[in-house]
C-alpha positions as CSV (number, residue, x, y, z in Angstrom):
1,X,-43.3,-14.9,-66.0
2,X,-41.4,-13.0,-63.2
3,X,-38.1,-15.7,-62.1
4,X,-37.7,-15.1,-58.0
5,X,-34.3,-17.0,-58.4
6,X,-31.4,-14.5,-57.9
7,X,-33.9,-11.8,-56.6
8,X,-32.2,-10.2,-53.2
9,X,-34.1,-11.2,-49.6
10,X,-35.4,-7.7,-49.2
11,X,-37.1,-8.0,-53.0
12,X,-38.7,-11.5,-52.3
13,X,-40.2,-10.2,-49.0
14,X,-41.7,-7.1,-50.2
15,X,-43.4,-9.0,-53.2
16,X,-44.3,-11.2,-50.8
17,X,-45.8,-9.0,-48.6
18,X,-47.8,-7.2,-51.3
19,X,-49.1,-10.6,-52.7
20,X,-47.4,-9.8,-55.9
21,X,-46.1,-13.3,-55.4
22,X,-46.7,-16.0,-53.0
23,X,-44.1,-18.0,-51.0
24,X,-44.7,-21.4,-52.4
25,X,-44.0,-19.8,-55.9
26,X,-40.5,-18.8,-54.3
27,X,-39.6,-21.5,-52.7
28,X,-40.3,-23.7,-55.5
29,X,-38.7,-21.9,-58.2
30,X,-35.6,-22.1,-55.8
31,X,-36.1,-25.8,-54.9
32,X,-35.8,-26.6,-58.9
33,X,-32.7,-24.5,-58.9
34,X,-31.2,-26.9,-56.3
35,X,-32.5,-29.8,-58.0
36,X,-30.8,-28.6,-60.9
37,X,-27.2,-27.6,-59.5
38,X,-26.5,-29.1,-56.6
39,X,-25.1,-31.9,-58.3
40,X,-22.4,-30.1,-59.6
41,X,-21.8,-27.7,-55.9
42,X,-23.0,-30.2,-53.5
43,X,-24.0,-27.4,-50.8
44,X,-26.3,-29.2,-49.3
45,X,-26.6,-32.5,-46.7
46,X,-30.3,-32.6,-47.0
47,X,-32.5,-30.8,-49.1
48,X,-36.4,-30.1,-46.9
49,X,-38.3,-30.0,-50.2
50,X,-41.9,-31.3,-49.0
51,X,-41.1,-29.9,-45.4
52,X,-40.3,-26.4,-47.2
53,X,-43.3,-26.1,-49.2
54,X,-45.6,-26.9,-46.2
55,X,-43.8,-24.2,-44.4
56,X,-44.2,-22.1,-46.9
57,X,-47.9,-22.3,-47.0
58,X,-47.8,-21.7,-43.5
59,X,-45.9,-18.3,-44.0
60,X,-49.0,-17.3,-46.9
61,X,-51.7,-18.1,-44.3
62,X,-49.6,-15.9,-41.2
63,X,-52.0,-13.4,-39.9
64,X,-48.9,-10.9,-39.6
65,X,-47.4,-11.9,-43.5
66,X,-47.7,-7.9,-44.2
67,X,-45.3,-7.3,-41.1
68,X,-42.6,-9.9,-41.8
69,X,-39.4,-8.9,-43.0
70,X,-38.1,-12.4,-44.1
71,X,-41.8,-13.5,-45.8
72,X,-41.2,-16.5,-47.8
73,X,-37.5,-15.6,-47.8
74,X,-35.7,-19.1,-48.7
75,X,-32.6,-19.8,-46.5
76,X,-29.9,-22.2,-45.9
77,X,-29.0,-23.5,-42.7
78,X,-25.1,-24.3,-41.9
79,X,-25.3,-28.0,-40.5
80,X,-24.1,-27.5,-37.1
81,X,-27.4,-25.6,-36.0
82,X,-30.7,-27.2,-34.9
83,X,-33.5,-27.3,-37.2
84,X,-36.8,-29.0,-36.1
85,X,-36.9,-32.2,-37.3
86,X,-33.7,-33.0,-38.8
87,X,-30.2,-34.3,-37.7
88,X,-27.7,-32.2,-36.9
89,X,-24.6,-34.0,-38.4
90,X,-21.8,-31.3,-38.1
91,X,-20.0,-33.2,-40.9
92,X,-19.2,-36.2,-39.3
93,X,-20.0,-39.9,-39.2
94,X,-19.5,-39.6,-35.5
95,X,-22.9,-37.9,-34.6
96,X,-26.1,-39.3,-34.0
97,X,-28.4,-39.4,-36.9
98,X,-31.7,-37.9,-34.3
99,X,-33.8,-35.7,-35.5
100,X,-33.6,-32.3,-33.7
101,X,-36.6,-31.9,-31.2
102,X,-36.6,-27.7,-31.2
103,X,-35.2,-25.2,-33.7
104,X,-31.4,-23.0,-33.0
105,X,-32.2,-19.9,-31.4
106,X,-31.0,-18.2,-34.8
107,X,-33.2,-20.5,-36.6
108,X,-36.7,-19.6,-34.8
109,X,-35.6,-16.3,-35.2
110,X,-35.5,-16.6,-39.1
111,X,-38.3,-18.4,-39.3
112,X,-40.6,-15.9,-36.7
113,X,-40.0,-13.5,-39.5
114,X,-41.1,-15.3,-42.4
115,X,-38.3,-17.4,-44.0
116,X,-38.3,-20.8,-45.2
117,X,-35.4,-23.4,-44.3
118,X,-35.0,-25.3,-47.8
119,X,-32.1,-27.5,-46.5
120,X,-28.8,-28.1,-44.1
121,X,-25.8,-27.4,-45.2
122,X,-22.5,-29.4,-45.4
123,X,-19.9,-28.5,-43.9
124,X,-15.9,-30.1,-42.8
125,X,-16.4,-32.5,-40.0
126,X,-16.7,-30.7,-36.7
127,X,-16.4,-27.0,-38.8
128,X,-12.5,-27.3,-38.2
129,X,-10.9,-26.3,-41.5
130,X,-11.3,-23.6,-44.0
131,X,-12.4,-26.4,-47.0
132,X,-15.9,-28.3,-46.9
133,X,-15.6,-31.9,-47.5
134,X,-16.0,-35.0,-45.6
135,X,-18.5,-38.5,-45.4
136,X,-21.6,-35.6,-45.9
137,X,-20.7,-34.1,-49.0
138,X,-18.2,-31.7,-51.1
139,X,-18.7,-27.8,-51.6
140,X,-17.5,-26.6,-54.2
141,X,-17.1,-22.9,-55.3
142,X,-20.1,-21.9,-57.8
143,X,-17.3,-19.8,-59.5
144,X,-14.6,-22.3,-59.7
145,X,-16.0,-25.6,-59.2
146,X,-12.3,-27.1,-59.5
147,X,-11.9,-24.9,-55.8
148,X,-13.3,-25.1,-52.7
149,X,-16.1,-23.2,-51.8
150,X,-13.9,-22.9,-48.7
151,X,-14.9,-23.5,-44.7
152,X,-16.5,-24.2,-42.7
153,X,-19.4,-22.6,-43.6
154,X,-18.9,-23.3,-46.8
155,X,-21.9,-25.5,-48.5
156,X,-23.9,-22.0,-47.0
157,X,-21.6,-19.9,-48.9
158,X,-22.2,-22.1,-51.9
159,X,-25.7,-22.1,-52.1
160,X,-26.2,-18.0,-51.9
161,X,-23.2,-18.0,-54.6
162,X,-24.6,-20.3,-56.8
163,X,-28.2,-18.9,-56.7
164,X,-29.9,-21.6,-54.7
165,X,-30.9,-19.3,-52.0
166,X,-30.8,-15.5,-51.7
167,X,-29.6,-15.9,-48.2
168,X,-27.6,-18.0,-46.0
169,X,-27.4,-18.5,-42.5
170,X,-23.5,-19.8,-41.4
171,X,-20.8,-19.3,-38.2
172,X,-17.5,-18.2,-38.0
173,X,-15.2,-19.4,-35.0
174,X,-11.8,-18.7,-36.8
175,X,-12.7,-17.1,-40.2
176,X,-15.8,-20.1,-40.8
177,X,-17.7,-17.1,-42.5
178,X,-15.3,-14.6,-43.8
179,X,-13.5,-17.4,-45.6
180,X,-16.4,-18.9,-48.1
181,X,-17.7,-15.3,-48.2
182,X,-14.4,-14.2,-49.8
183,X,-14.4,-17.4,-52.0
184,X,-17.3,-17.2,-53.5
185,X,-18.0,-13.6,-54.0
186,X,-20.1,-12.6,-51.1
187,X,-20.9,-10.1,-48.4
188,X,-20.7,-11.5,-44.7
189,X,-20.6,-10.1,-41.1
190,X,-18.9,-11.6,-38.1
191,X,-20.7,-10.0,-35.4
192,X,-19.7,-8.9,-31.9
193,X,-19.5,-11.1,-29.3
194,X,-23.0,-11.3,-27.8
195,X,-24.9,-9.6,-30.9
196,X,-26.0,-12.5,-32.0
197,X,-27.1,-15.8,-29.8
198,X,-24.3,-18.4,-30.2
199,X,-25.0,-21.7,-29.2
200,X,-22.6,-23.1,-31.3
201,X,-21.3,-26.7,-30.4
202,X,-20.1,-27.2,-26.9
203,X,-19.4,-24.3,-26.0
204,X,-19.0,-21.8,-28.7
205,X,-14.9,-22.5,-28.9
206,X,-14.7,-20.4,-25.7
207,X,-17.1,-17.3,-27.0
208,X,-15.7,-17.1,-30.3
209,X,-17.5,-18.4,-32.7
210,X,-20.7,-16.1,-34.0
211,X,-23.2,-16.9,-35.9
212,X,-24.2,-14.2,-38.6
213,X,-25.3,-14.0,-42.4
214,X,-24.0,-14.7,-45.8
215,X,-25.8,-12.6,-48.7
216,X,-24.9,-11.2,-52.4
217,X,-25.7,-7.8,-51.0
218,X,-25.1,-5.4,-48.1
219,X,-28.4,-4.8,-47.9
220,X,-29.7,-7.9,-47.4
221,X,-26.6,-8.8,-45.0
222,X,-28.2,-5.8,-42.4
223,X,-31.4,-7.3,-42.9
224,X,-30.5,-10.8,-41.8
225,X,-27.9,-9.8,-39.2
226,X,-31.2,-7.6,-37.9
227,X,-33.5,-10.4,-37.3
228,X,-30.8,-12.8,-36.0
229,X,-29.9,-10.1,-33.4
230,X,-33.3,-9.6,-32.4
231,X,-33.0,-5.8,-33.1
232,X,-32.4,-3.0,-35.7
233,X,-29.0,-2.8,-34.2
234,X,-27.4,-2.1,-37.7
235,X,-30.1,0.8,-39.2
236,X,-28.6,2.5,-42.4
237,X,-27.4,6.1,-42.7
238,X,-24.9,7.8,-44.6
239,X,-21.1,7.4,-43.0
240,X,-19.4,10.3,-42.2
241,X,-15.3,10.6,-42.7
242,X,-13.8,7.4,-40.6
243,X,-10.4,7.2,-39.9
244,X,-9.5,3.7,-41.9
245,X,-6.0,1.9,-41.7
246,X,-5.0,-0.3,-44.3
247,X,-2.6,-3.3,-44.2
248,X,-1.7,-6.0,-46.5
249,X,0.6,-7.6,-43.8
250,X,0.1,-11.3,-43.0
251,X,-1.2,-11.3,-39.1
252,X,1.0,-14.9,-39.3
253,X,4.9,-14.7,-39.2
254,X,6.1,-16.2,-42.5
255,X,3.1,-16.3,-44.5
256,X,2.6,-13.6,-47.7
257,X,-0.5,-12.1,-49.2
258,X,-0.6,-12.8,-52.9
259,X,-0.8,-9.7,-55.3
260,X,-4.4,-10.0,-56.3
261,X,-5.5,-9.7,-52.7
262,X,-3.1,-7.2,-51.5
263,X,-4.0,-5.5,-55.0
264,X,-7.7,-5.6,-53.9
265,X,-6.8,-4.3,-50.6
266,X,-4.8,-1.1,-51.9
267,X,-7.6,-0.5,-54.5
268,X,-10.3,-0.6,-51.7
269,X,-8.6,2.2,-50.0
270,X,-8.4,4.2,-52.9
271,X,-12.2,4.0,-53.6
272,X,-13.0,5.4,-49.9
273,X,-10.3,7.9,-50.0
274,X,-12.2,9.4,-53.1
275,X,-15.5,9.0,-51.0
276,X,-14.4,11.4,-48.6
277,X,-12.2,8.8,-45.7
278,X,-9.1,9.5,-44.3
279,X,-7.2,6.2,-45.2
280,X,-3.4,5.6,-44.3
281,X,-1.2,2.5,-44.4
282,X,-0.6,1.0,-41.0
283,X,-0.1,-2.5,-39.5
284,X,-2.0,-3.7,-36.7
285,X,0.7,-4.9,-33.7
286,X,0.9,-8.3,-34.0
287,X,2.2,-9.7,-31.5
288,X,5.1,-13.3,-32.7
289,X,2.6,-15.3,-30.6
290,X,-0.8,-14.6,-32.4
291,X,0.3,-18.1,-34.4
292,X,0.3,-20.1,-31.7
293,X,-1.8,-17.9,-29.5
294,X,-4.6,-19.0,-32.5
295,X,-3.6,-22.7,-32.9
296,X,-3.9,-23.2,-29.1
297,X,-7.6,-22.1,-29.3
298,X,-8.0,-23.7,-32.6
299,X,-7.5,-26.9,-31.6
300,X,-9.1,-26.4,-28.0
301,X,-12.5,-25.9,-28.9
302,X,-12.3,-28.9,-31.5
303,X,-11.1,-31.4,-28.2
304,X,-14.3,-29.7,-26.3
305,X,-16.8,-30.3,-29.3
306,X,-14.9,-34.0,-30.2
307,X,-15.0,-35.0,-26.2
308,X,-18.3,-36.7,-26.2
309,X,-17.7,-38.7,-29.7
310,X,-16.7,-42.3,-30.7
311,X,-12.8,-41.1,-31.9
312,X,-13.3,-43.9,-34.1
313,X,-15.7,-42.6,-36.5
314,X,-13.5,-39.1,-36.4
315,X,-11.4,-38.4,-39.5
316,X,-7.8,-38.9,-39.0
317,X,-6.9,-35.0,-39.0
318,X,-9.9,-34.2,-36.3
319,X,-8.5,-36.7,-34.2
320,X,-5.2,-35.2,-34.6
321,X,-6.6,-31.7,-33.7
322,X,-8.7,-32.5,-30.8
323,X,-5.9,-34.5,-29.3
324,X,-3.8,-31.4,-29.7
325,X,-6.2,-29.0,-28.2
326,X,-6.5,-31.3,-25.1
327,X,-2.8,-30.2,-23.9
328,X,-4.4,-26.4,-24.3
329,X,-7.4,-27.0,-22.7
330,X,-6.5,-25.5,-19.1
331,X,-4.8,-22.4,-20.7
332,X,-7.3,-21.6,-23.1
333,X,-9.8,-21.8,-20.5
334,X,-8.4,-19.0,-18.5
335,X,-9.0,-16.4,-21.4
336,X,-5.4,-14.6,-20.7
337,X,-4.1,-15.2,-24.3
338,X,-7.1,-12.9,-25.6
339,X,-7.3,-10.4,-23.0
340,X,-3.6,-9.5,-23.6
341,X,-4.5,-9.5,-27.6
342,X,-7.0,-7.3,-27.2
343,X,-4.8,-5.2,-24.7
344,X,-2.2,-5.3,-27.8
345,X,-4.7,-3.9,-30.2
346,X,-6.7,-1.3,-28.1
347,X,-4.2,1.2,-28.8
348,X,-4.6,1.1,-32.6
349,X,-8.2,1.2,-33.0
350,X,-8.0,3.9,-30.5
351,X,-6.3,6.0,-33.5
352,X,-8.2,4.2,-36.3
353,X,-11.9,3.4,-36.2
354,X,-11.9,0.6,-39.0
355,X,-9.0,-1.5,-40.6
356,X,-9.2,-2.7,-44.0
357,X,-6.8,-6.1,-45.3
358,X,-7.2,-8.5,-47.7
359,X,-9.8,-10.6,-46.7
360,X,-7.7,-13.6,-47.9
361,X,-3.8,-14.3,-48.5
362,X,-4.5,-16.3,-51.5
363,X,-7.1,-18.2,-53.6
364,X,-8.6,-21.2,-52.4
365,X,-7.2,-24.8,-52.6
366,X,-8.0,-27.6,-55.2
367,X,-11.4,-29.2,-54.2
368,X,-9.9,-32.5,-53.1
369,X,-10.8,-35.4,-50.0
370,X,-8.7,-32.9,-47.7
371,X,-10.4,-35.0,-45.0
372,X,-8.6,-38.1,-46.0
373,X,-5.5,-36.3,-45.9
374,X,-3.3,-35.6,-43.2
375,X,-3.5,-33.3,-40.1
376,X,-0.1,-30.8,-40.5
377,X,-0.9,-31.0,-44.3
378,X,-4.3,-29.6,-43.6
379,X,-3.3,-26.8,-41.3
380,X,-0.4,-25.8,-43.7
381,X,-2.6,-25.5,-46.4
382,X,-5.2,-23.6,-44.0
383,X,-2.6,-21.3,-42.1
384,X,-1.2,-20.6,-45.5
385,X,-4.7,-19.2,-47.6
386,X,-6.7,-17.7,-44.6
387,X,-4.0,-16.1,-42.0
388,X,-6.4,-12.5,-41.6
389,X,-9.6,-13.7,-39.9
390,X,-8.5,-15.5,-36.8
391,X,-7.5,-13.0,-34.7
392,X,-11.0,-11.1,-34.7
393,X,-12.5,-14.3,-33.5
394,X,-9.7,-14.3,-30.6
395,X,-10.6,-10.5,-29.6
396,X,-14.3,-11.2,-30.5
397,X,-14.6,-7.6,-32.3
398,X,-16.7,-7.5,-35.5
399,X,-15.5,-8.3,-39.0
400,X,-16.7,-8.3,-42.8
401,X,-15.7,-9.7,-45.8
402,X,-16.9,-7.7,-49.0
403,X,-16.1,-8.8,-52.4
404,X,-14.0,-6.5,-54.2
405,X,-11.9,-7.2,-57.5
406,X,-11.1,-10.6,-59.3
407,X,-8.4,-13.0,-59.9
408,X,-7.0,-13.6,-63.2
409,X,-9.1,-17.0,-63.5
410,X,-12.9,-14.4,-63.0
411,X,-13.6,-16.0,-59.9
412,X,-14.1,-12.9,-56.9
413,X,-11.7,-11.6,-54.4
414,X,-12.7,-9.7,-50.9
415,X,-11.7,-7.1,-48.8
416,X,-11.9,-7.8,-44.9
417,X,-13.5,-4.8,-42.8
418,X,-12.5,-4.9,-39.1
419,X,-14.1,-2.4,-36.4
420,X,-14.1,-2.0,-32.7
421,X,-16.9,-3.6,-30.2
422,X,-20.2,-1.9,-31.0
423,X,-19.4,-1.3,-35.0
424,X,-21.5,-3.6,-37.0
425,X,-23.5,-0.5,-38.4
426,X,-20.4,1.5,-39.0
427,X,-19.2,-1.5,-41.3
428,X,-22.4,-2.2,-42.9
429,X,-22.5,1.4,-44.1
430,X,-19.1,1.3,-45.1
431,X,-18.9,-2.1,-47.2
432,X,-22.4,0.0,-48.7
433,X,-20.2,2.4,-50.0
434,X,-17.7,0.0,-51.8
435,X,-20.9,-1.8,-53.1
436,X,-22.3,1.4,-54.6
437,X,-19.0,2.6,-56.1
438,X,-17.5,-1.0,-57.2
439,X,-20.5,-3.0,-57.6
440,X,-19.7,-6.8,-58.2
441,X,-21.4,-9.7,-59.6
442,X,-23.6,-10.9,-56.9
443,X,-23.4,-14.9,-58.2
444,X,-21.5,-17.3,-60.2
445,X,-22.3,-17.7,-64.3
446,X,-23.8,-21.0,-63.7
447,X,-26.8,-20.9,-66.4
């Protein structure tokens, strides 16, 4: 008998679509997975099993099945986005526990083409910190369950990594996405700012957090980011020569890339030199601020999406942040720090249409009760691991992570792919390239 489990998106849907299989079949095979693993990666809050195989019946009868592109695709839903019927919890013991009258934009969108939710996520309380844990649950990474899957979309990451669900559907407001992506071994895209419907929280943390796809391939990654975005904005072609920078700086003052990232980095560049790319070592302007430029927003849009809770029920480090962000509020507001960021970095990607880094600075903590521990503890530990996403969040220009080489324990490291407004495409087609001519593992050596 044909296994559906760890089978890409695009392969489920067109068996699905030919009848070669039917959606129930692939939902179930990958609701017994769950059943099986998620003990050990506790990626999910709440798993929809009777609710998915309904909807998956519903998908089989569709008039249009033979048009959709998602048909009987099961997906994962990061737990800070609605889905119909269930409680959005956003980690936290200070939400309500009330079912969710009407589906996240992103959500009807996956489901108008054909996929299935199997379950919500978990995810750190209020999706502040780069490590999942909290009164919801614990991710681990399906490659090192002794690690974090990483945050904040990390149960999403998790699941796709550990086979659970081809594809996953997460947010990233400082790195939320690029940092479980590069953890656990997967392809991710950080869209644009207004490629993809946000509706993230109270306020998106002042436009930048995106919402946008985790996958184990880049083909399934344009496919996703397609339907979320309404439109075949990212259609594949062959790239021609780009002009590509590569750094293995730290954006952060003070904090260094370890040599299996900055290794992964350097060996990245040499495999699109040899595809034809004119690549070059050079470091992005940075401006001494960016650290405090990024903890101002940081903990801003955590006071916003914290305002309307019971403090009480908060973890002592969200309390901490949010109380921080509140004397940032009125400057953060204004949206000077990121207009003169992205004044700063204009320039460079004037000369260089994509820039390549590590996607990390090291591997990713112990899986421990972070949330029990303290605020500056947290952010040290944060800061010091993920320092190379944030600043793409504070100009709001795309960003990938791919997976490229390993660390000495097996478990994956990543590139990070960053293009000007407008480049998803170019990216896609260039993270294809280091797919097709350093193919990885696409998830963890669980069975």
């Amino acid at each position: 008998m044909t296994s559906w489990v760890g089978r890409t998106a695009v392969e489920i849907a067109a068996a699905v679509r030919e009848k070669e299989v039917t959606p129930r079949e692939v939902v179930a095979e990958h609701l017994a997975r769950i059943e099986r693993l998620d003990g050990r990666i506790g990626a999910f809050r709440v798993v929809r099993a009777e609710a998915a195989l309904a909807e998956a019946d519903e998908v089989a009868a569709r008039a249009d099945l033979a048009e959709l592109p998602l048909a009987g695709v099961p997906v994962a839903v990061k737990d800070n986005l609605g889905v119909r019927g269930e409680s959005t919890r956003v980690g936290s013991a200070a939400t309500p526990d009330t079912p969710a009258d009407a589906d996240h934009v992103t959500v009807a969108r996956l489901r108008a083409a054909g996929a299935v939710v199997v379950g919500l996520t978990n995810v750190p309380e209020l999706c502040v910190f780069g490590t999942t844990e909290g009164v919801h649950g614990t991710a681990r990474n399906p490659w090192d369950t002794s690690r974090t899957a990483g945050g904040s979309s990390g149960g999403s990451a998790a699941a796709v990594a550990a086979g659970m669900t081809p594809i996953a559907l997460g947010n990233d407001g400082m790195g939320s996405l690029r940092i479980p992506a590069a953890n656990c071994g997967l392809v991710t895209l950080k869209p644009g700012h207004g490629v993809v419907p946000a509706g993230i929280g109270d306020g998106d943390w002042f436009g930048m957090s995106e919402n946008g796809p985790l996958a184990t391939t880049v083909e399934d990654a344009r496919l996703m980011l397609s339907v979320l975005a309404g439109a075949d904005v990212v259609a594949a072609e062959e790239p021609g020569a780009l002009r590509i920078a590569v750094s293995v700086r730290s954006p952060l003052a003070g904090t260094m890339v370890s040599r299996p990232y900055t290794d992964a980095a350097r060996e990245a560049a040499g495999v699109l030199v040899r595809a034809g790319h004119h690549v070059e070592r050079a470091d992005p302007p940075y401006p001494l601020s960016l650290g405090v430029t990024s903890l101002a927003h940081w903990t801003a849009g955590t006071a916003v999406d914290a305002a309307s809770l019971d403090a009480r029920l908060l973890t002592r480090r969200t309390r901490v942040h949010a109380a921080l962000g509140r004397r940032f509020l009125a400057g953060v507001r204004d949206g000077s720090g990121r207009e003169t960021l992205r004044r700063r970095l204009e320039p460079f990607f004037a000369e260089y249409d994509v820039l390549l880094t590590p996607a990390l600075a090291r591997r990713s903590p112990k899986s421990a009760p972070w949330h029990e521990r303290g605020w500056l503890r947290n952010v040290l530990v944060n800061s010091n691991y993920s320092p190379l996403t944030p600043p793409w969040n504070l100009t709001g220009w795309p960003a990938m992570a791919v997976p490229f080489g390993t660390l000495p324990s097996g478990a994956p490291t990543a590139v990070q792919l960053v293009g000007r407004p407008g480049t998803e495409g170019e990216l896609l087609r260039l993270a294809e390239q280091l797919e097709s001519l350093r193919p990885w593992r696409r998830t963890a050596p669980l069975d």
